[in-house]
Residue, then its C-alpha position, 0 to 999 in steps of 0.5 A: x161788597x159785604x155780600x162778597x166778604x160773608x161768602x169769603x167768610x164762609x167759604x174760609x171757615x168750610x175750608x179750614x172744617x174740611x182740613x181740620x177733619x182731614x187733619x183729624x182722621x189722619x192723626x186717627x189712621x196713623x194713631x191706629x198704625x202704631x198702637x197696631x204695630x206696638x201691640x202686636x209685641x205687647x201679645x203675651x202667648x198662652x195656650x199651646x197650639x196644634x196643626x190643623x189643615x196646615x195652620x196654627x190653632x191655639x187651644x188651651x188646656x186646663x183641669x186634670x179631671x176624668x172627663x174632658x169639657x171641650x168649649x167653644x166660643x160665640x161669634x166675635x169673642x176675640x181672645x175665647x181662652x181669656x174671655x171663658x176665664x171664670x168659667x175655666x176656673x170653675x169647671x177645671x177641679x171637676x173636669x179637664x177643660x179644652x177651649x178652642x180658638x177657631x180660626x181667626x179668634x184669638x191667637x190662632x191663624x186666619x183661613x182662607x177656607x169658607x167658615x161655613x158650618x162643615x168646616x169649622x166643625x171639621x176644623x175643631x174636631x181634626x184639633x181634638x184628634x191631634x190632642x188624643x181627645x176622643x170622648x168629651x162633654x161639648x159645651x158652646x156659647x151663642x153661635x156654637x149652638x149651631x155649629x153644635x148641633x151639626x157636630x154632635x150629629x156628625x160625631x155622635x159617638x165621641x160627645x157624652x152631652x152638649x151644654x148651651x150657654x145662651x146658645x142660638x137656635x136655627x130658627x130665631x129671627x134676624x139671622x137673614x141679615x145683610x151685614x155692612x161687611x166693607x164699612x167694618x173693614x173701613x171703620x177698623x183700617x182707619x182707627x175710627x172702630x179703635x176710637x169708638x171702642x176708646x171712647x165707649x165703657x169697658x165692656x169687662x168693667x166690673x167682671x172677675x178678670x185682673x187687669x191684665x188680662x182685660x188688657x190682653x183682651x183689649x189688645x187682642x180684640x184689637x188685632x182680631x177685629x173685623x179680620x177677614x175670617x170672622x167677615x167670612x164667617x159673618x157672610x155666612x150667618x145666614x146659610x148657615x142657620x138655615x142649614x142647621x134648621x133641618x137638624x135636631x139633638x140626637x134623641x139619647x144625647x143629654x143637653x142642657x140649655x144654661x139660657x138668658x131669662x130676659x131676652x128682649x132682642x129676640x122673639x120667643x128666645x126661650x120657647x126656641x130653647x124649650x123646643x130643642x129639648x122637648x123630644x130628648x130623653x134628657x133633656x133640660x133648659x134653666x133660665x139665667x138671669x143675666x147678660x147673653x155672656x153669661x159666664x161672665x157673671x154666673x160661671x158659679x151657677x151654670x157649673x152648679x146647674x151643669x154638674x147636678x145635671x149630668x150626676x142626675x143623669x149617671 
């Protein structure tokens, strides 16, 4: 008898923990389905967008100078013209900024397009060409090395110099690796990734952005999350770092590599960047200490470093 009663104990007591987990990530999906819904409404527009391939994409445009800066995003930056905000605001009174929201990143339209590296950079340059823009300084975050690199070998005769933030190299470690892809979608559709982001730090505290911006980019971040063209793109990563391993800087183009001191996450990280520079009649890699977003933190001194480059140069 008391064994019965004990097996009837715990046999309740599983069942009531199933049904309160059930109950639990049920209130979690359904949550996640109307901050989605009121959200979307919450969006304040900015930028202005051109046509390309038959879709929306959203640019921003700020700076009246002589030379143009076109920037691009790394991987996952989900809202790229916010995100780039204090390094906007540093370039704009020297130069006529341009930063380019891919597909998929922050207001621009999703594709069903592959995101291997032909296409984006074919995307990003048909933007430039409905914006009249036909001679400019590239400047790229993380994986906009890569896409770089084939971009200004691809229309040489239209970009005047690359700037790397922390940008990757064809050849770093750990690009072959096989992304959980479905899982990520599992974790955004039932509002678990919604929860995790809630419950962890605010990647943007202490950063020079307002409040609404960072709540902007919160709700952005949002909506872009683990979309099916950044997943694309992720499938991705690997084909395309290893067709970037066959190119190089062309040889007179002038680069400079703004690059993080203390990298710990990938072996060799600054050797990778002094070997990309090593071959070019200018070339330059400066180490910064700080986080892979380095223009977070240091947008002061990488335009600095930037400037002082290119004026060295003329």
């Amino acid at each position: 008898m008391k064994m019965n009663k004990l097996l009837k104990f715990i046999l309740k007591s599983i069942g009531i923990i199933v049904i309160a987990i059930i109950l639990f990530l049920a209130i979690v999906f359904i949550v996640n389905m109307i901050c989605n819904k009121t959200e979307k409404s919450k969006i304040e527009p900015y930028g202005q967008s051109v046509v390309v391939d038959g879709k929306k994409m959203n640019v921003l445009i700020q700076g009246e100078g002589e030379e143009t800066v076109v920037l691009l995003p790394g991987y996952g930056t989900a809202a790229p013209a916010l995100d780039f905000k204090p390094l906007v605001e540093e370039l704009s009174p020297f130069y006529k900024v341009v930063v380019i929201e891919p597909f998929g990143y922050g207001l621009s339209d999703g594709t069903d397009k592959e995101r291997n590296t032909e296409n984006i950079v074919n995307e990003i340059h048909e933007a430039l060409q409905s914006l009249n823009i036909d001679r400019y300084i590239l400047m790229g975050h993380s994986i906009a090395g890569i896409y770089g690199l084939d971009y200004v070998n691809k229309y040489e005769n239209e970009v005047s110099a690359f700037v790397g933030i922390d940008s990757s190299v064809p050849t770093q470690g750990g690009m072959d690796t096989e992304f959980p892809i479905k899982t990520f979608k599992l974790l955004k559709k039932s509002g678990i990734a919604r929860l995790v982001m809630k419950l962890s730090a605010d990647p943007y505290e202490g950063l020079p952005f307002d409040d609404e911006t960072k709540k902007q980019i919160r709700m952005i971040t949002h909506k872009n999350l683990y979309n099916s063209t950044l997943s694309n793109e992720m499938e991705n990563f690997s084909p395309n770092f290893k067709a970037a391993e066959k190119l190089t800087f062309p040889k007179n183009l002038p680069v400079i590599l703004l690059v993080q001191a203390n990298n710990t996450d990938v072996e060799g990280w600054i050797p990778l960047h002094e070997g990309q520079i090593k071959d070019l009649e200018h070339g330059e890699m400066i180490k910064v200490e700080g986080e892979h977003y380095l223009h977070h933190t240091h947008s002061k001194e990488m335009v600095e470093n930037f400037r002082g480059f290119i004026e060295g140069i003329q």
